[in-house]
KOLFI-951032 format. One record per atom (N, C-alpha, C, CB): residue number from 0; residue in one letter; atom name; x, y, z. Coordinates in Angstrom, 3 decimals, always signed. Glycine has a CB too. Layout:
BEGIN
<nr->NUM rest->A atom->CA px->X py->Y pz->Z>
...
END
This chain:
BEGIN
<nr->0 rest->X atom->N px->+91.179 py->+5.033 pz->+51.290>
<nr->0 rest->X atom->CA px->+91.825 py->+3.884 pz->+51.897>
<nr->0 rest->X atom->C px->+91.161 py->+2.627 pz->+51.340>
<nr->0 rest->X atom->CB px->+91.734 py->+3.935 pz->+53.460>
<nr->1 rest->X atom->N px->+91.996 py->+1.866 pz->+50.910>
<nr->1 rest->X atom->CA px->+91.260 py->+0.165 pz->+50.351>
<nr->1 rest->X atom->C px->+90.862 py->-0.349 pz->+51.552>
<nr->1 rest->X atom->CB px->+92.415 py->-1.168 pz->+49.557>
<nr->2 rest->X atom->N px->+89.416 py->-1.124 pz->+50.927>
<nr->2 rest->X atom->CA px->+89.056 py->-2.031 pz->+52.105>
<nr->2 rest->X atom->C px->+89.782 py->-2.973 pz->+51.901>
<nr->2 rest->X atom->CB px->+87.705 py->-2.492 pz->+52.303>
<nr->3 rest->X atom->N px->+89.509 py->-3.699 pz->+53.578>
<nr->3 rest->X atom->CA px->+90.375 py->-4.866 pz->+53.761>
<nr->3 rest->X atom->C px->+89.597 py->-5.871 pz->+52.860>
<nr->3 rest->X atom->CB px->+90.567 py->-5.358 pz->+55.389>
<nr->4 rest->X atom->N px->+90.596 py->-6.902 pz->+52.523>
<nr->4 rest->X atom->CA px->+90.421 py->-8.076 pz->+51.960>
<nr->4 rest->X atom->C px->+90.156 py->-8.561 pz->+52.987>
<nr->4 rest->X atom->CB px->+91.326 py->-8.672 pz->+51.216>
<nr->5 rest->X atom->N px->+88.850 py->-9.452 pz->+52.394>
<nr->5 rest->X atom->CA px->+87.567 py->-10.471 pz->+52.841>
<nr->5 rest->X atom->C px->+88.323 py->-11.500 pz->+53.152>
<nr->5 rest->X atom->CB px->+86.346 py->-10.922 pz->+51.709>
<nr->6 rest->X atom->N px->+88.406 py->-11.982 pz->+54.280>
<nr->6 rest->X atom->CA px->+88.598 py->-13.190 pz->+55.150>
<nr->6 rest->X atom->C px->+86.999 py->-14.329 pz->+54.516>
<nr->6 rest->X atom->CB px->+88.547 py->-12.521 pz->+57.240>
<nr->7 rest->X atom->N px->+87.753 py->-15.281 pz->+53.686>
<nr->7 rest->X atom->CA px->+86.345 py->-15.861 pz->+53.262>
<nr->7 rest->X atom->C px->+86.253 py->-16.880 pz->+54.969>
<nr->7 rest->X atom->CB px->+86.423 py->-17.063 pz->+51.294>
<nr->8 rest->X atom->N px->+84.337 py->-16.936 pz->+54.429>
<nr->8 rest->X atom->CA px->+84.095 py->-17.752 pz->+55.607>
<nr->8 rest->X atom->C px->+84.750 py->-19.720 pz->+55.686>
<nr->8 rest->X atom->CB px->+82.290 py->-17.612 pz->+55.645>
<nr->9 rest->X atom->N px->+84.653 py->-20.038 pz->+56.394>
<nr->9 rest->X atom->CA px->+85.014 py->-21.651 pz->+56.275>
<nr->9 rest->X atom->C px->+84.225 py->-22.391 pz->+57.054>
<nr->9 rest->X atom->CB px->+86.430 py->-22.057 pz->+56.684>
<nr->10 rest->X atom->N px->+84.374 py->-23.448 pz->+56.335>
<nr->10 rest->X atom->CA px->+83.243 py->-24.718 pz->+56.608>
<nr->10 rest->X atom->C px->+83.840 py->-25.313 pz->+57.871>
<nr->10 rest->X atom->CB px->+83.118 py->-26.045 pz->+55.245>
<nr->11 rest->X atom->N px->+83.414 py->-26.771 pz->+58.158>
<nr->11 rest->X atom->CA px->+83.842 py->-27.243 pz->+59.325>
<nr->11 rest->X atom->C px->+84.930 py->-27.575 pz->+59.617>
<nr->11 rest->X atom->CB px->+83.351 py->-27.999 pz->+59.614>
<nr->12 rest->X atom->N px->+85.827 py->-28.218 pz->+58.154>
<nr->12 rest->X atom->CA px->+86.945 py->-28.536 pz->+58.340>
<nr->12 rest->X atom->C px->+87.997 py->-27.162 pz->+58.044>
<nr->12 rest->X atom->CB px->+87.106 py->-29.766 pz->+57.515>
<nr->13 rest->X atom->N px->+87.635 py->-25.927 pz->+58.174>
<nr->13 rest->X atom->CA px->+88.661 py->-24.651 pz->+58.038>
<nr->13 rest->X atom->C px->+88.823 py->-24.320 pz->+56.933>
<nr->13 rest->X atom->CB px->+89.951 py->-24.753 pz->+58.480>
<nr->14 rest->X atom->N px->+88.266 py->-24.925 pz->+55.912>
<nr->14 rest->X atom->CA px->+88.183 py->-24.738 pz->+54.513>
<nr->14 rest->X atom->C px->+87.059 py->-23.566 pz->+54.402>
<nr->14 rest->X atom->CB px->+87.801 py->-26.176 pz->+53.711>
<nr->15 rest->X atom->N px->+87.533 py->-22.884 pz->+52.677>
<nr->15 rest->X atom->CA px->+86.922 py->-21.726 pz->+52.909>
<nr->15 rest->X atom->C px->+85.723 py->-22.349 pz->+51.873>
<nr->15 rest->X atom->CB px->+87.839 py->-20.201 pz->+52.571>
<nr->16 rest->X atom->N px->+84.794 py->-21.722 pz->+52.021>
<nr->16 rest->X atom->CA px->+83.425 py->-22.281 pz->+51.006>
<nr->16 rest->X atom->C px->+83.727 py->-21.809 pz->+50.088>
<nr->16 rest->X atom->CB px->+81.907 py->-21.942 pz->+51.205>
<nr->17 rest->X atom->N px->+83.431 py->-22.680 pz->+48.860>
<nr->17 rest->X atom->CA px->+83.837 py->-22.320 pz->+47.120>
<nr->17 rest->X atom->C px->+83.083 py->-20.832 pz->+47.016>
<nr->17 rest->X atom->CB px->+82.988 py->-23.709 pz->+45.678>
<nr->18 rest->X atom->N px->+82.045 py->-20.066 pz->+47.477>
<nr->18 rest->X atom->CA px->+81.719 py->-18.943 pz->+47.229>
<nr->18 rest->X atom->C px->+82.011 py->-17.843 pz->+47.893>
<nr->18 rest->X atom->CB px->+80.782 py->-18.985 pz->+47.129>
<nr->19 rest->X atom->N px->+82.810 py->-18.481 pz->+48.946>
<nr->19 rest->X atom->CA px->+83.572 py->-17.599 pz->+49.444>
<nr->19 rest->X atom->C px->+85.271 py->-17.497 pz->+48.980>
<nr->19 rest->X atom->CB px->+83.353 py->-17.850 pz->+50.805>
<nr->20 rest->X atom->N px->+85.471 py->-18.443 pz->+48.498>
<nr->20 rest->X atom->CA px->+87.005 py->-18.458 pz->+47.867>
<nr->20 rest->X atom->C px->+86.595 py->-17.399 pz->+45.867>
<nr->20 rest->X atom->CB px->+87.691 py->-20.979 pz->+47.647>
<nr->21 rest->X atom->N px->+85.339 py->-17.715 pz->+45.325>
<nr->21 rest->X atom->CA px->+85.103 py->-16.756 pz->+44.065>
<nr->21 rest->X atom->C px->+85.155 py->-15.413 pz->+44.756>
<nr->21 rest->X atom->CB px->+83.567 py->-16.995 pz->+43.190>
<nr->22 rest->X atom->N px->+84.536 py->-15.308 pz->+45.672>
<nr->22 rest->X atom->CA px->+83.972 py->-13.837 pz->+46.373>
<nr->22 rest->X atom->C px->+85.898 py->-13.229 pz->+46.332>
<nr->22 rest->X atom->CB px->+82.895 py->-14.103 pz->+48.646>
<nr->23 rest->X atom->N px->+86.930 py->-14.089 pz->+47.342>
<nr->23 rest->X atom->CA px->+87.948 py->-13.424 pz->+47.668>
<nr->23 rest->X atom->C px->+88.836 py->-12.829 pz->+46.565>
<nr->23 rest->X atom->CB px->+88.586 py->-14.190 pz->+48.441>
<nr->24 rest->X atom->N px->+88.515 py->-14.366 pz->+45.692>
<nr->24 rest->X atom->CA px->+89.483 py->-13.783 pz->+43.980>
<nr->24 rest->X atom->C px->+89.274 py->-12.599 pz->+43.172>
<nr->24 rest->X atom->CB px->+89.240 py->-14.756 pz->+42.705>
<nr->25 rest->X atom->N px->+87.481 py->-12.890 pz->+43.221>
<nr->25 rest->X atom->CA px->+87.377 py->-11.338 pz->+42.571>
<nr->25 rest->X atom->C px->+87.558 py->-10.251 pz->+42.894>
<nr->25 rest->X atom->CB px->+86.517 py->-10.995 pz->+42.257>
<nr->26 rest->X atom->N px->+87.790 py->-10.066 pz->+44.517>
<nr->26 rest->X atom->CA px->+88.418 py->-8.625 pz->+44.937>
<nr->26 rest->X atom->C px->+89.635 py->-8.627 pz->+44.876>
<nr->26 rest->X atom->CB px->+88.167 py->-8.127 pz->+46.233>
<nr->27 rest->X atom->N px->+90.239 py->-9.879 pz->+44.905>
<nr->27 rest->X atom->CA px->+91.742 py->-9.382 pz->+45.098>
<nr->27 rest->X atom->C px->+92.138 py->-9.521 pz->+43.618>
<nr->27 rest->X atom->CB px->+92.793 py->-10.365 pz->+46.244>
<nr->28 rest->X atom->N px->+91.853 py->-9.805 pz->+42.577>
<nr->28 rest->X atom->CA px->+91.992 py->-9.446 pz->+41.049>
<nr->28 rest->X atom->C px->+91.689 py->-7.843 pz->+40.706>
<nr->28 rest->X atom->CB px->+90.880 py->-10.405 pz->+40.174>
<nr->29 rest->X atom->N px->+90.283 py->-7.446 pz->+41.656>
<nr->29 rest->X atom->CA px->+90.522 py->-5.975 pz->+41.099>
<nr->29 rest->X atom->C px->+91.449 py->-4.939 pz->+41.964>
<nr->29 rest->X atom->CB px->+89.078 py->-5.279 pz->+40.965>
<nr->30 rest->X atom->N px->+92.036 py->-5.585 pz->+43.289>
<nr->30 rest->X atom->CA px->+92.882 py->-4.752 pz->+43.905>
<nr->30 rest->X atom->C px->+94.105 py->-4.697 pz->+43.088>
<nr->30 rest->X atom->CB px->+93.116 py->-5.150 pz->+45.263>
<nr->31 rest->X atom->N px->+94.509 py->-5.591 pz->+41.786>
<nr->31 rest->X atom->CA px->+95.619 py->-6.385 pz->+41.426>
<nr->31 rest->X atom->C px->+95.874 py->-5.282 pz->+40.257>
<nr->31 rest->X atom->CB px->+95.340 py->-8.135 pz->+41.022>
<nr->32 rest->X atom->N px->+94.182 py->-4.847 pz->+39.661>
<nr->32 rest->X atom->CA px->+94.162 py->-4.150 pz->+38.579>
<nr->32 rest->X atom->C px->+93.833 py->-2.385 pz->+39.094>
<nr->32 rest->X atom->CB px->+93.007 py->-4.922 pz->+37.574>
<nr->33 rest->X atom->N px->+94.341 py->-2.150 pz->+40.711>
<nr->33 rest->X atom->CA px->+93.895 py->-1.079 pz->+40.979>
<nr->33 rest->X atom->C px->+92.591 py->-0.490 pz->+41.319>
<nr->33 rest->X atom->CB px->+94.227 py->-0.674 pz->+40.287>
<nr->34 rest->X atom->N px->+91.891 py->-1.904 pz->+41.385>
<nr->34 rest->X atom->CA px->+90.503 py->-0.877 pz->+41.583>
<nr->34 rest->X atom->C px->+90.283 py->-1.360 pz->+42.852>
<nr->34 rest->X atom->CB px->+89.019 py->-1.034 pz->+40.488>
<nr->35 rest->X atom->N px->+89.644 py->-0.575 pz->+43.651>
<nr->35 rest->X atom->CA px->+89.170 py->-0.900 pz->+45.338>
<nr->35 rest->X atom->C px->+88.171 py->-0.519 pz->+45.541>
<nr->35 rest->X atom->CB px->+89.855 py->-0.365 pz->+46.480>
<nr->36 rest->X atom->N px->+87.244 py->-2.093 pz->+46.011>
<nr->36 rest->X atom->CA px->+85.456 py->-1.940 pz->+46.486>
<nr->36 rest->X atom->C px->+85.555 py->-0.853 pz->+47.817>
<nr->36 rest->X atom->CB px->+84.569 py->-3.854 pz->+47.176>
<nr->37 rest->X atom->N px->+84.166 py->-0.240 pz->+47.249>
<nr->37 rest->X atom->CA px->+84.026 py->+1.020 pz->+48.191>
<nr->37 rest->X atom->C px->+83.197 py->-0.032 pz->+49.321>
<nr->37 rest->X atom->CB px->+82.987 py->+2.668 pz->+47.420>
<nr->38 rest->X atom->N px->+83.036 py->+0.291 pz->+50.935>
<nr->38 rest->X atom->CA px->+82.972 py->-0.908 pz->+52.249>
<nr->38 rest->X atom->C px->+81.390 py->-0.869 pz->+52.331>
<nr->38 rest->X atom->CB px->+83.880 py->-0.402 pz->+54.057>
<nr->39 rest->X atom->N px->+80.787 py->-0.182 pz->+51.069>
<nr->39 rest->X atom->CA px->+79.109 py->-0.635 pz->+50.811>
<nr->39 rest->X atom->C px->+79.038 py->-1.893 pz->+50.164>
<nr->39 rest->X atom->CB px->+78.212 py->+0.409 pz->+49.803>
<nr->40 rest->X atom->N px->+80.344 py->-1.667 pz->+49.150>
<nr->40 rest->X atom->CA px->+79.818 py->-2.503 pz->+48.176>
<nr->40 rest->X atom->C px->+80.101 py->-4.073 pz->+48.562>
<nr->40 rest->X atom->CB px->+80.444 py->-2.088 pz->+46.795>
<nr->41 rest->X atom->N px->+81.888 py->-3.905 pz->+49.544>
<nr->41 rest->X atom->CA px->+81.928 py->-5.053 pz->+49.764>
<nr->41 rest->X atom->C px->+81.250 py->-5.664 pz->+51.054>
<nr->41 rest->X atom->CB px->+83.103 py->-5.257 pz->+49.660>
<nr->42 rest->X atom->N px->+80.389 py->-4.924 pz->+51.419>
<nr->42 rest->X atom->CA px->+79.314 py->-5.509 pz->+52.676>
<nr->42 rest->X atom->C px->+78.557 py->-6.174 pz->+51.830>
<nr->42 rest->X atom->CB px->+78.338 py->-4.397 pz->+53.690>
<nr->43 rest->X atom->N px->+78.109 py->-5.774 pz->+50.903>
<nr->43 rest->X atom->CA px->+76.715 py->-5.561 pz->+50.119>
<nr->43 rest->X atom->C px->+77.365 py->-7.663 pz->+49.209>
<nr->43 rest->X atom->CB px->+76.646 py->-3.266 pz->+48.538>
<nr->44 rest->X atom->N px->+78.409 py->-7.519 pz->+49.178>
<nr->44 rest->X atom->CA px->+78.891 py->-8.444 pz->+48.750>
<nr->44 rest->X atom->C px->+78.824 py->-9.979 pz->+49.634>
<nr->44 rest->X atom->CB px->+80.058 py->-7.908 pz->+48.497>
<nr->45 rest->X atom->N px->+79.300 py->-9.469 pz->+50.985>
<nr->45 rest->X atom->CA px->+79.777 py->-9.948 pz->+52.034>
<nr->45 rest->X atom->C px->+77.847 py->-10.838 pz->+52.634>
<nr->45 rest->X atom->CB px->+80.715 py->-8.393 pz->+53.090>
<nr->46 rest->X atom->N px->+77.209 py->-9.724 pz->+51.913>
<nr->46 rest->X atom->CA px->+75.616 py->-10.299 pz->+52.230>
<nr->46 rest->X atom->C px->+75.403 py->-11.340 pz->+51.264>
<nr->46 rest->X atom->CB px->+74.311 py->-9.129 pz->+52.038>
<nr->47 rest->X atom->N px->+75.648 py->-11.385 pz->+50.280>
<nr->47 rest->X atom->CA px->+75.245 py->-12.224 pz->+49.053>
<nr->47 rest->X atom->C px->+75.865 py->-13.346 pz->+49.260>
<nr->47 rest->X atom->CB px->+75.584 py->-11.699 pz->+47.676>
<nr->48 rest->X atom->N px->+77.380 py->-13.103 pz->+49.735>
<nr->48 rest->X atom->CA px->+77.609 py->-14.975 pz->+50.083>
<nr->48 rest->X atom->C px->+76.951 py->-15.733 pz->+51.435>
<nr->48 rest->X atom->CB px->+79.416 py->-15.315 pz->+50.367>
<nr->49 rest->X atom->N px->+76.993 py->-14.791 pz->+52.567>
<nr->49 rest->X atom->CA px->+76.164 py->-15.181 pz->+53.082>
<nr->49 rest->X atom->C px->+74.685 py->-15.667 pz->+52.588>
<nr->49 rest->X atom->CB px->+76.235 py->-14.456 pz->+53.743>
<nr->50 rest->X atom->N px->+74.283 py->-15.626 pz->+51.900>
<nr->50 rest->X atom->CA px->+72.705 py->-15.806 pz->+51.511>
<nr->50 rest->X atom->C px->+71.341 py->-14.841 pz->+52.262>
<nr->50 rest->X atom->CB px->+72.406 py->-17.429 pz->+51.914>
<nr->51 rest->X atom->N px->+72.535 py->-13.999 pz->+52.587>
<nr->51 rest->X atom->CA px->+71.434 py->-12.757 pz->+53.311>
<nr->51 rest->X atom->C px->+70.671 py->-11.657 pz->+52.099>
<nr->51 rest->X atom->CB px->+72.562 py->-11.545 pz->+54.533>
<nr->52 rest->X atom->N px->+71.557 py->-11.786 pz->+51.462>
<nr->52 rest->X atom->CA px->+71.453 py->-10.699 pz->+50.144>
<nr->52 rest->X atom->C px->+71.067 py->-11.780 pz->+48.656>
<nr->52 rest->X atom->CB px->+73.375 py->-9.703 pz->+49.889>
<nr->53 rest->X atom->N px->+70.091 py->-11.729 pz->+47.964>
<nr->53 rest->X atom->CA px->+70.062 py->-12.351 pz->+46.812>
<nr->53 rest->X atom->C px->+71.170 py->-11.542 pz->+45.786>
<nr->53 rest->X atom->CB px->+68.531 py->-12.381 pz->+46.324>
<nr->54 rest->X atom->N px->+70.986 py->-12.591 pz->+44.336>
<nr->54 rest->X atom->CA px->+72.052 py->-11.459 pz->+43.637>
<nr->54 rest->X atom->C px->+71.572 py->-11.066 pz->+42.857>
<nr->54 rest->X atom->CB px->+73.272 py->-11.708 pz->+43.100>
<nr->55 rest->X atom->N px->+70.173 py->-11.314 pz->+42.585>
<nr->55 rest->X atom->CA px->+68.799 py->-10.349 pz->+41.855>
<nr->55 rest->X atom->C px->+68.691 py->-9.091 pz->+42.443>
<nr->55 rest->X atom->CB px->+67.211 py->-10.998 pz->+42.071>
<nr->56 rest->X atom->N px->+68.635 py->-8.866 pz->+44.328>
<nr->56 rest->X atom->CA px->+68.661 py->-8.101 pz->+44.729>
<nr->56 rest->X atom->C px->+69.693 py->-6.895 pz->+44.789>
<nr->56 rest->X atom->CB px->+68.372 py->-8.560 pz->+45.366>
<nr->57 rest->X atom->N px->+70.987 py->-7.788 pz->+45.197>
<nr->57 rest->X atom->CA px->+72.363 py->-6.563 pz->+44.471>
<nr->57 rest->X atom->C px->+72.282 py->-6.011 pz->+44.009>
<nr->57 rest->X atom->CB px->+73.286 py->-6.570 pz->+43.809>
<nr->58 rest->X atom->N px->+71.920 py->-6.791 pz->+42.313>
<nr->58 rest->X atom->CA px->+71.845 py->-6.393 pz->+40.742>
<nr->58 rest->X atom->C px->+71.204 py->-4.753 pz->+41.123>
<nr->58 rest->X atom->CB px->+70.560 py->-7.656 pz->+39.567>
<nr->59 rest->X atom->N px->+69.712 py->-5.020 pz->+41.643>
<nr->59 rest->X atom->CA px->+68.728 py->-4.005 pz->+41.904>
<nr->59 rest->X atom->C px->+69.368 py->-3.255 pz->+42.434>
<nr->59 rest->X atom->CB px->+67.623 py->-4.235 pz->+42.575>
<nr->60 rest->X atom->N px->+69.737 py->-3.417 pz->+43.293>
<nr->60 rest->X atom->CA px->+70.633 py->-2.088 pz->+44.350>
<nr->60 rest->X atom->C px->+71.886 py->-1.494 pz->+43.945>
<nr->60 rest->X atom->CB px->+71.145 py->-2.637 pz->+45.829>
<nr->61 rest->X atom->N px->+72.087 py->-1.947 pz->+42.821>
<nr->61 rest->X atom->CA px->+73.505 py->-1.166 pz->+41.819>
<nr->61 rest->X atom->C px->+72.802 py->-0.177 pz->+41.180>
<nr->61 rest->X atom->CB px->+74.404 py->-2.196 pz->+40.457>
<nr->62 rest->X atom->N px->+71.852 py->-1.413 pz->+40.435>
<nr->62 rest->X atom->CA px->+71.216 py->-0.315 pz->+39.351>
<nr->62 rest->X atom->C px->+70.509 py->+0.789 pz->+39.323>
<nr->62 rest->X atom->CB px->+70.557 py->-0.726 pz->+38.707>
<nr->63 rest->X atom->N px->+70.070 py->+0.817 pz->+40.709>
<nr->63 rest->X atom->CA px->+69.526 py->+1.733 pz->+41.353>
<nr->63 rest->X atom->C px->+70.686 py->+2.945 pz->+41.939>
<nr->63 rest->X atom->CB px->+68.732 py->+0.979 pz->+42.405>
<nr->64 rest->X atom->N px->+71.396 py->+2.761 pz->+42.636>
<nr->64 rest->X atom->CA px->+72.158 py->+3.068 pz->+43.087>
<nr->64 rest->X atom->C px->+73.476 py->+4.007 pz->+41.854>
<nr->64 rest->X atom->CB px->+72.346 py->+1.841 pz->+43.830>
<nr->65 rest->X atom->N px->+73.457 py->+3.519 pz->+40.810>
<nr->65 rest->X atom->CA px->+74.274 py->+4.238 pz->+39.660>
<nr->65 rest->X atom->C px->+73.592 py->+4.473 pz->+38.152>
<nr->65 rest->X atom->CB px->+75.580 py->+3.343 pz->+39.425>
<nr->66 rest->X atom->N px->+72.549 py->+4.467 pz->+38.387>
<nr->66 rest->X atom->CA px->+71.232 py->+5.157 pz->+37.176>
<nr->66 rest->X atom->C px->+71.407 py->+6.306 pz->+37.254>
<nr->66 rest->X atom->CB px->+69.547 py->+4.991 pz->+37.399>
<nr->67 rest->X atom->N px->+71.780 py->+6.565 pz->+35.841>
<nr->67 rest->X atom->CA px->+71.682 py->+8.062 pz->+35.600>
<nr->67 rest->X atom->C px->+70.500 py->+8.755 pz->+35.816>
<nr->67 rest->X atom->CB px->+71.978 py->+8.358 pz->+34.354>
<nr->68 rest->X atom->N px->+70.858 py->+10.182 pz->+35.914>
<nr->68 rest->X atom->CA px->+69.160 py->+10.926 pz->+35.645>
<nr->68 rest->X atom->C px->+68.995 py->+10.777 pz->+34.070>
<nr->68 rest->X atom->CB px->+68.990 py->+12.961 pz->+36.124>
<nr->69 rest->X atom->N px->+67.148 py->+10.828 pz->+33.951>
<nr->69 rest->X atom->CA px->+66.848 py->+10.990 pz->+32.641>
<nr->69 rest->X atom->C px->+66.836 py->+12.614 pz->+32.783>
<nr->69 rest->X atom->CB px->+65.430 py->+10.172 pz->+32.103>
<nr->70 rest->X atom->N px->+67.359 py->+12.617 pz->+31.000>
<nr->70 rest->X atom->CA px->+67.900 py->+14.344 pz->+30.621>
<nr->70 rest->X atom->C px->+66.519 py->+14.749 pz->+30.580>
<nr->70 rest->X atom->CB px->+68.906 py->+14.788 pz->+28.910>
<nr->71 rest->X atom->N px->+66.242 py->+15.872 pz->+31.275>
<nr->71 rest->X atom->CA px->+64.931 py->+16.651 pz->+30.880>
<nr->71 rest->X atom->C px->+64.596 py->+17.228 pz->+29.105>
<nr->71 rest->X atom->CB px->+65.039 py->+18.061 pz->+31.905>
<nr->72 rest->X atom->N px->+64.061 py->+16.594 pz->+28.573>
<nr->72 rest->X atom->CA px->+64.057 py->+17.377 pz->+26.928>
<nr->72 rest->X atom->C px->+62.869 py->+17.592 pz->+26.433>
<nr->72 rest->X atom->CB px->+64.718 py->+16.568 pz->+25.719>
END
């Protein structure tokens, strides 16, 4: 099942914050091209605009997260 598209957050006047309007485009560009964030990734996302999540830290937690094993040889 696709996650829902991100309701970006908004500022005072109901406007959505410019990093939350990049955040919405880029998911809904890859829903556009078929691909759908698994609801880790777009939490994990959902932290970074908040400023809860760095995006050094993400980075880390991908790369970690989809590192191959090294081949035993």
């Amino acid at each position: 099942m696709p996650a829902k598209p991100a309701t970006p957050p908004t500022e005072k006047h109901g406007r959505a914050t410019p990093s939350a309007r990049l955040l919405a485009s880029a998911i809904a560009s890859q829903q556009i091209e078929g691909l759908h964030l698994n609801p880790q990734a777009a939490a994990e996302l959902r932290q970074v605009e908040a400023g809860t999540l760095s995006p050094s830290d993400l980075r880390t937690r991908l790369l970690e997260r989809h590192r191959r094993p090294a081949s035993a040889g």
